[in-house]
N, C-alpha and C positions, 0 to 999 in steps of 0.2 A: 425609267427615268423620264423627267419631263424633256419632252420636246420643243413646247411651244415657243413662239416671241417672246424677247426679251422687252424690258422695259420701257417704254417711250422716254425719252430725255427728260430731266426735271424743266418743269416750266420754269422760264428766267421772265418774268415781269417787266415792266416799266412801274419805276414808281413817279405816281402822280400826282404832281400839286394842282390844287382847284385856285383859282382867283375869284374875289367880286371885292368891289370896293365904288365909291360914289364916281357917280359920271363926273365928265368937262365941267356941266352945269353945277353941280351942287356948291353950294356954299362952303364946305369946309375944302372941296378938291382946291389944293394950290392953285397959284395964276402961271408960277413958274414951277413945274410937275420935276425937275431936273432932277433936286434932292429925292424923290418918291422912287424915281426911276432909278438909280445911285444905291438907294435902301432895296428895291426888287433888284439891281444885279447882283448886289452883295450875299442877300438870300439865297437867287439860285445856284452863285458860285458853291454855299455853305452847302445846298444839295447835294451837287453834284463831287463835291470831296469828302462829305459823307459818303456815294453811293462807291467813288473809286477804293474810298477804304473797307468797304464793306462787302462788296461784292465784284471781283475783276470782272463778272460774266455783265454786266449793266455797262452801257457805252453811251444810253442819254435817260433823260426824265422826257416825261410827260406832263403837257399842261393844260388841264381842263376851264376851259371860263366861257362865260356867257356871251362874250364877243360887244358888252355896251360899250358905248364910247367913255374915255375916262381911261382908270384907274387899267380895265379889262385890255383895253387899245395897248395901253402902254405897255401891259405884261407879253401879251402877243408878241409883238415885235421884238420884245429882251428874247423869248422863249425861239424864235422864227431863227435870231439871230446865233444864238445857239445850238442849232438844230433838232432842237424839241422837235418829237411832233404835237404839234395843235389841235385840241379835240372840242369841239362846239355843240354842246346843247341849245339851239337856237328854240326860242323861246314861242317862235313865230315860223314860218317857210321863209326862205332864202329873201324873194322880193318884199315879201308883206313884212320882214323883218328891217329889210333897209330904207324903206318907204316910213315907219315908224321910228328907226335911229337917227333917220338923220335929221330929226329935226322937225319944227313946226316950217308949213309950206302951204301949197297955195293945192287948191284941186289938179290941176293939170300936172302940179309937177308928180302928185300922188301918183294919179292915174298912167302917168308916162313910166314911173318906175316899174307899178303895178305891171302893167304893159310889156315891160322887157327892154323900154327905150333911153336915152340918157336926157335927163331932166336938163330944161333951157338953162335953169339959176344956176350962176359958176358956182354958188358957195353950196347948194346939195349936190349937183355934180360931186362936187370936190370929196363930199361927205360920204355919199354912194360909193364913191372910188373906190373909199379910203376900207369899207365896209367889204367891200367884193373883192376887194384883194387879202384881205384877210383868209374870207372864207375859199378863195381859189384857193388857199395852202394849208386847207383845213378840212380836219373828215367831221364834216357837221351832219349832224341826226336833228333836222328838223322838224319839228310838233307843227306840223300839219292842219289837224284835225280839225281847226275849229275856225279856217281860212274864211270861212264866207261869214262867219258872224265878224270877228275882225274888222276885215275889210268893210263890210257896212258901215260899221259906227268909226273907221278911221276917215272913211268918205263924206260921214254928215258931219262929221264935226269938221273939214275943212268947206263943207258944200255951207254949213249954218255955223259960224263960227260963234254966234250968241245961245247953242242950244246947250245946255249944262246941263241938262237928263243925257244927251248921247256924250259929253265930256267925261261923264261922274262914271257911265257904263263901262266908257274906251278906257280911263282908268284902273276902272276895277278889273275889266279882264284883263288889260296889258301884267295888272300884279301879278295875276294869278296863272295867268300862263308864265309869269319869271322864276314864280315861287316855283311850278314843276317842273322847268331846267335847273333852277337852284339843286330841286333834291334831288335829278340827276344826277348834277355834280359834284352833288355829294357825297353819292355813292358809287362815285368813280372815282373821289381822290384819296391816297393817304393821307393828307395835310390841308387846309383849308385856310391860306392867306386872304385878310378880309383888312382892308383900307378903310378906315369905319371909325368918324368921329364919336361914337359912343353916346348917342344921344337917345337915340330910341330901337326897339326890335319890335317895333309895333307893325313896322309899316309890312304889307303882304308882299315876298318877293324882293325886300329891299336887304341892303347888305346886312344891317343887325339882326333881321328876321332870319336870316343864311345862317347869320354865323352860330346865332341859338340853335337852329335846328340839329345842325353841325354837330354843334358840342352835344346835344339833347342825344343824338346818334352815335355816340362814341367817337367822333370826327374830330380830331384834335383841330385847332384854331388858331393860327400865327397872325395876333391883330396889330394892325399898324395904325395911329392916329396921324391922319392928315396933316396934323398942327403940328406936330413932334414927332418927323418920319424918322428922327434917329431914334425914337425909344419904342422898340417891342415888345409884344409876352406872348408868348406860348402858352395857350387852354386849353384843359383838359377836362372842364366841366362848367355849366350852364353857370355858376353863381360865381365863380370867377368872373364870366361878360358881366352878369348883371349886380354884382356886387361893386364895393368901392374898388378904385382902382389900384391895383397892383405896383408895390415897387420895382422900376425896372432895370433890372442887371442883366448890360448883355452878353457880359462871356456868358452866364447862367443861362439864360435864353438860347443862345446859340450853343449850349454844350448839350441842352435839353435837346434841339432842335439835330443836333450830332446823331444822339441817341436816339430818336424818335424815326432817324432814316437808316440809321442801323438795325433796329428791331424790324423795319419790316423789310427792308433790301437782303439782309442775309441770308444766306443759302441754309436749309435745310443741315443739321447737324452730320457731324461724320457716320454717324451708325446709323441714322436715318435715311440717309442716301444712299450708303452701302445696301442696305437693306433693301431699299427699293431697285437698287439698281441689281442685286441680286434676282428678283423673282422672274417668277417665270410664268405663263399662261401658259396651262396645257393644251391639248385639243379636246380631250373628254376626261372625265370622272375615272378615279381608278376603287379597283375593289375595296382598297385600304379606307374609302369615303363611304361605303354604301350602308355599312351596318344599320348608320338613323334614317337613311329615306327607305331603306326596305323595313323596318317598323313602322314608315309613316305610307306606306304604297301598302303592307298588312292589315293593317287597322285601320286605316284611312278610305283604302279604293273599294270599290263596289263590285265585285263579280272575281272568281280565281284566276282568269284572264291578268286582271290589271293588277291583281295580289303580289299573281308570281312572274308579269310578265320582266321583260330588262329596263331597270332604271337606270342606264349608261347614261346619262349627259355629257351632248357634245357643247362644250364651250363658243360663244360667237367671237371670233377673232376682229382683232383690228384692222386688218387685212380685207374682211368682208365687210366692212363697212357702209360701204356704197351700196351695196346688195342687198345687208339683212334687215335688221329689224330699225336701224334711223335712217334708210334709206327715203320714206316718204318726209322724213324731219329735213335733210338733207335736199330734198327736191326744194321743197316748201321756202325754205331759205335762200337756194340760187334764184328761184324766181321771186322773192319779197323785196329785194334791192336791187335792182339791176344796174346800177350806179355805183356800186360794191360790190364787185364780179368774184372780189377773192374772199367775202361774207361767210358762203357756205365751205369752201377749202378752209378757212381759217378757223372756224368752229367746228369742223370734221378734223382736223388735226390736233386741236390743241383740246376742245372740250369732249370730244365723241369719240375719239380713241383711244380716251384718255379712260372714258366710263368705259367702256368694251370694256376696255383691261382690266382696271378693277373689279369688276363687276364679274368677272371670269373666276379671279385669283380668290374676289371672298368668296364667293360661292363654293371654290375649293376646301378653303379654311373652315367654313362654316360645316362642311360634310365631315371634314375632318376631325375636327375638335370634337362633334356633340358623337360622329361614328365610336372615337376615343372610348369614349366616355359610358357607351350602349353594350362596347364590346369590354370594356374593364365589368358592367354591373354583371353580365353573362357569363365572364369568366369566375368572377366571384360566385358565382350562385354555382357555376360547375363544380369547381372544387372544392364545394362546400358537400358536394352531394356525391363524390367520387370518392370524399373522404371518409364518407359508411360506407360505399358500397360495396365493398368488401366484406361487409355482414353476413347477406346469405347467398355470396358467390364463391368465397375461399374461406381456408382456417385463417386464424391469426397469424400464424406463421409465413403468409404470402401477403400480410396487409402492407408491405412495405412498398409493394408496388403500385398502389393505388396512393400509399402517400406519397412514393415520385412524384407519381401523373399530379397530385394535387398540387407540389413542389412547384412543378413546373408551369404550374396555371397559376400559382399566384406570383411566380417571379415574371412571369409575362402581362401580368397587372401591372406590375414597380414598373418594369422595362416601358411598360406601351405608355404609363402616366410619364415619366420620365420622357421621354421620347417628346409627346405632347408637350411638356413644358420646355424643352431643351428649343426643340423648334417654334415656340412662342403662338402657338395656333389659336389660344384663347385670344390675345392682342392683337394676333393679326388680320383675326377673323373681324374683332370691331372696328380695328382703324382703317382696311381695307373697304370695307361696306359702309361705313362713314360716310367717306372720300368719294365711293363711289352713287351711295344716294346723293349724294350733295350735287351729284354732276349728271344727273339722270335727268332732268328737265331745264339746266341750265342754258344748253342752246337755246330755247323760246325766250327765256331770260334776258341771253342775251340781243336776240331777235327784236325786244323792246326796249332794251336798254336799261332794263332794271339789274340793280344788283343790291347784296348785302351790305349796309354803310359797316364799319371796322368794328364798329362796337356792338352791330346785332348779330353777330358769330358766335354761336355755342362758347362757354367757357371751359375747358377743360384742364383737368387737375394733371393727371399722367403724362398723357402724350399728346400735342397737338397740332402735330405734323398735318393731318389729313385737311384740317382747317387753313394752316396756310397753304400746301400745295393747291387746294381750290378757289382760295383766296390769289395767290398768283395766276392760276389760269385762267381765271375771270377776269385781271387787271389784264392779262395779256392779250386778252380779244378786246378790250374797250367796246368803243361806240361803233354800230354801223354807219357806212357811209350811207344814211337814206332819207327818205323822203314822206314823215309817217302822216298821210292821211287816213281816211275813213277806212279805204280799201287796205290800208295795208295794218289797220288795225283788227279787221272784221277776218283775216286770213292768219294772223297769225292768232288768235281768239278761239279760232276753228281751230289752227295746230292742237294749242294747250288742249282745246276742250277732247280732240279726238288722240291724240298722240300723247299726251300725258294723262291726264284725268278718267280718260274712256278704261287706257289699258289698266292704271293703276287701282283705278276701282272694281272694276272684273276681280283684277287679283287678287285683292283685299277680302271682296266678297268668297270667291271660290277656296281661298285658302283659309277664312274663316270657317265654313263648312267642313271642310276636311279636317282640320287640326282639331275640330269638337269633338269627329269620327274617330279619332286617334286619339282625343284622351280618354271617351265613354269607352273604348274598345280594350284601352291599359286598364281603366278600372274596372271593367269587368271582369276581362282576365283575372286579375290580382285579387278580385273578391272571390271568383269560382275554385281559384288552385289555394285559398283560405278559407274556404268552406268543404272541398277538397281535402284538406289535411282534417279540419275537424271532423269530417269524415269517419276518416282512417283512423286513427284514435276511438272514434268513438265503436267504431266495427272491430276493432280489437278488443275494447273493453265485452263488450256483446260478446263475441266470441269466446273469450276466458270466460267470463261465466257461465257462458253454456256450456264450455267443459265442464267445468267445476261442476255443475247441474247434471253431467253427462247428455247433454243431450247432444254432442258432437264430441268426435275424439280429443283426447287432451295431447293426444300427439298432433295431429294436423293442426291446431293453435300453436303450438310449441316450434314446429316446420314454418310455418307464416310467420310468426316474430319478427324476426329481423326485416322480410320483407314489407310489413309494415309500419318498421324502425324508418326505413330508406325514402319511404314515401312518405312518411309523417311530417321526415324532414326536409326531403326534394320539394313538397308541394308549397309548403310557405315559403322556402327559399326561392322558389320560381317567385312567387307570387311579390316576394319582397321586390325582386331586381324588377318586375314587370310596373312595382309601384315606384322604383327608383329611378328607373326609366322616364316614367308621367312625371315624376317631380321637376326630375334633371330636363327634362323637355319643354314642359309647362307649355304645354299646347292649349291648354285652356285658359291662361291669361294672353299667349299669342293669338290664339282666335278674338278676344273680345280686345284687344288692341288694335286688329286688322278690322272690325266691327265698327269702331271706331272710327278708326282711319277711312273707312266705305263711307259713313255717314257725312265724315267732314266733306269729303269729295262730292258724293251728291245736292250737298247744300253748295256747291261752289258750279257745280255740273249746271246745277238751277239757274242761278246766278248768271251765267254764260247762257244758256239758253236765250232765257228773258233778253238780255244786247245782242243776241244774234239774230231773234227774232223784230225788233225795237226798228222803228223808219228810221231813214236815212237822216243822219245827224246826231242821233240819238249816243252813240258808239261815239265815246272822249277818252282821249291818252289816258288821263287820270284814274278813270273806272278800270281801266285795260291795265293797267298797272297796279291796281289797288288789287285783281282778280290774280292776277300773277304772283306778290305778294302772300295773298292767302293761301293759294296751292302752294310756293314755297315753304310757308310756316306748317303747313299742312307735314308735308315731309319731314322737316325739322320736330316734332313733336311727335311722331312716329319711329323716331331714331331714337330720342330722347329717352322712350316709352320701352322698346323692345330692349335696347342698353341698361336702361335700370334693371328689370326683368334676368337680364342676363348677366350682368357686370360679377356678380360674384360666385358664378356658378362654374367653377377653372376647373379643370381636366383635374379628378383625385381620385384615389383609391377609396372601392366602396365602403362606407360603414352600414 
């Protein structure tokens, strides 16, 4: 009986709404914001009684936004006052963020912010204030990285206020450093409230640009026009924003808007919870698992040593966490923020004990199901061959005992398939390792603060539990509280490159080689015990004629018979189940998938090098993210890959 830990509690989320909408300044923002503000309480109210009827276990939202002054200000303070908490992709570091919101200013008062000091002018004063109090109630992850180019071109263009080559520069990065908190925030909200006169998505970083990307990412879009803060729409795709404008009905809106926080706040179905809350992680492998890694340690390993030695797997527990194998992931994260002391506690419990587990449990299912499956072909090929044997060991008259034994090997077929399906080992085995690839490299993930927007999650037909539960535990870690310059982008770069990408390519690699060793190993087999049989056959024929010829006894032909009967048909039957085996395993389309999967990684492995090696400056959020990214997709296409492979190969009775 299993012994191990039970299940980790289901992750409960925060669900997150993102804001952006036009600063103070723009043209279309009101003069008097009241009505705007009026339209965001009403919204988040509609949230928060969607989440109450959806899920008792949620007790606030989260609100993600950029923190400009405007539209972003005002949300704040509704969300502050409700006891959201506040999550800031700041677009810029803390000072060089409030040195550029607040405003145009003179050099000194730049430099004073810059500085750490409070600016002479009461009205940036004021504005700095208003900035720094925000973010003291806020876990902002600020973009770093690119502080000293910044601050130049913020400096000449107050030092030359006639120089439009440093004006046209400071604007073009200011966008683009917005644009990469935008899609951030992107993919940290379920909903994306966007305050947006509808004029253009051209601008880089600005609210139309948001909200396109938004929707372009499966990010649904609650747009509000400045001009007409009572009329909303809820989008759910890019030609909706840039199309004619939508009639707007707001029960319609709001009933969508209902819906849209019900589908993702809801807890996990009855029987999916049960289930999960059912399993169990062992501490090791039990015999009833081993049938397919001792065919794959057979054919596979190198020397009788490793053929016949013990394949017991001990499982890594939640428990040893700290200790075993994301122990240095773990280190790497309490030292990458130290401003977010509970950074690595928070991703060691919700995202890394979570994988332990999983990753325990398929590993179980996965032995199970295909062991099923190795010891059904075996028992069939037995009782295929127990059912002659009786040929030339008894009369007929005692064959009935060899048809028991045969009886009882194919009713232990029905029973062990039955068994397998009863206990669902085929489904468990993929929704389990799903779930749990999904969450094998997501601390770095989140380390950067990258995550999947709502719409670039697998789509799945049957079950798609594994996809929200990682989808909630990723909402439920959010943002670090930190501070990402160069250094703490060039350490967590190292992580991925050495704690994810290093190990997982090794594996790829080494278990490519081996799974090839085990399919040329089944087919040979399977060709030798069918060359074998045609053999035997053909040594019988030989033999009767040479009675017939006399030139051997016609009685010693006539004594062999049946033993030749038995093996005629032992040896193709072997030979079948050893091919049913290679089919049902498909070790050599999993080799050249893991082959694959090596190759992607080394072009990515590349890729990391070249920035790690790169001078100082070189190393930008963006690339670091875009590298994250591909090693993500890397994995997802690997699941994708091995799941088609396997999807319809379910625990049956041989034919």
């Amino acid at each position: 009986m299993p012994t191990g830990p039970l299940a980790p509690q289901l992750p409960v989320p925060k669900f997150a709404v993102g804001v952006t909408g036009h600063r103070a300044g723009h043209a279309s923002y009101p003069n008097d914001p009241s009505d705007l503000s009026q339209e965001l309480q009403h919204i988040f109210s509609l949230v928060e009684a969607s989440l109450t009827n959806a899920n008792a276990a949620y007790r606030s939202a989260r609100l993600v936004t950029l923190l400009s002054d405007g539209t972003d200000h005002l949300a704040a303070e509704l969300a502050l006052d409700r006891s959201w908490d506040l999550v800031v992709p700041l677009p810029f570091c803390r000072k060089l963020n409030s040195a550029i919101n607040a405003g145009p200013m003179s050099r000194e008062s730049v430099r004073s912010i810059l500085a750490g000091e409070t600016p002479s002018d009461p009205e940036i004063k004021a504005k700095v204030a208003a900035i720094e109090a925000f973010t003291n109630q806020s876990a902002v992850f600020e973009l770093a990285d690119n502080y000293a180019r910044v601050k130049e071109l913020l400096l000449k263009t107050t030092e030359n206020p006639e120089d439009q080559a440093a004006h046209h520069a400071l604007a073009a990065m200011t966008a683009q450093r917005a644009a990469l908190a935008g899609q951030i925030m992107i993919e940290q909200s379920d909903v994306l409230v966007a305050v947006w006169d509808g004029q253009s998505t051209a601008n880089i970083g600005g609210t139309g640009h948001t909200a396109l990307r938004a929707l372009d990412q499966g990010t649904p879009v609650l747009w509000i026009d400045p001009g007409q803060v009572g009329n909303w729409a809820l989008l759910s795709s890019p030609e909706e924003l840039s199309g004619a404008r939508l009639p707007h009905d707001r029960a319609a809106t709001s009933a969508r808007l209902d819906q849209l926080v019900a589908d993702v706040s809801a807890p996990l179905d009855e029987k999916t919870s049960t289930m999960l809350a059912n399993l169990e992680l062992r501490e090791q492998s039990s015999l009833a698992s081993h049938a397919f890694r001792r065919v794959q340690a057979l054919f596979g390993e190198r020397g009788i040593g490793r053929k016949l030695g013990s394949i017991r797997l001990r499982y890594e527990q939640p428990s040893d966490m700290s200790q075993g194998s994301n122990e240095p992931v773990l280190a790497m994260l309490a030292s990458l923020a130290p401003q977010d002391d509970r950074l690595s506690q928070r991703i060691g419990s919700q995202i890394v004990e979570r994988h332990v587990w999983l990753d325990g449990i398929a590993s179980h299912y996965s032995d199970r199901h295909r062991s099923g499956m190795v010891i059904n072909f075996l028992l069939g090929a037995g009782a295929i061959i127990i059912g002659v044997l009786y040929l030339p060991l008894v009369d007929a008259a005692y064959k009935w005992i060899f048809a028991s034994i045969e009886l009882v090997l194919l009713l232990a077929i029905v029973l062990n398939t039955a068994i397998g399906r009863r206990r669902e080992l085929h489904s468990r085995w993929f929704e389990t390792r799903r779930a749990a690839e999904y969450l094998r490299h997501t601390p770095i993930l989140a380390a950067l603060g990258v995550a999947r927007s709502t719409g670039e999650w697998p789509q799945t037909v049957d079950s798609a539990w594994p996809e929200r539960y990682v989808q909630h535990v990723a909402r439920a870690v959010s943002l670090p509280k930190a501070r990402v310059d160069e250094t703490y982008l060039r350490t967590a770069l190292t992580a991925l490159r050495t704690h994810h990408i290093e190990e997982q390519r090794r594996y790829h690699k080494d278990k490519a080689e081996h799974l090839e060793r085990v399919h040329h190993g089944l087919d040979h087999l399977s060709e030798r015990l069918f060359m074998g049989a045609i053999l035997m056959v053909a040594t019988f024929l030989a033999l009767t004629a040479a009675g017939h010829l006399g030139w051997i006894s016609e009685a010693f032909v006539t004594g062999s018979a049946k033993w030749f009967t038995v093996l005629a048909v032992a040896l193709p039957t072997l030979g079948g189940a050893f091919a049913g085996i290679r089919y049902f395993g498909d070790f050599e389309r999993f080799a050249e998938i893991s082959k694959v999967t090596a190759a992607k990684l080394d072009a990515v492995a590349a890729r990391i090098d070249i920035s790690l090696n790169a001078p100082a400056g070189a190393i930008t959020y963006d690339k670091v993210a875009d590298l994250a990214k591909a090693t993500d997709q890397i994995v997802l296409d690997e699941i994708q890959s091995w799941q088609s492979v396997f999807s319809s190969k379910i625990m049956t009775v041989p034919a």
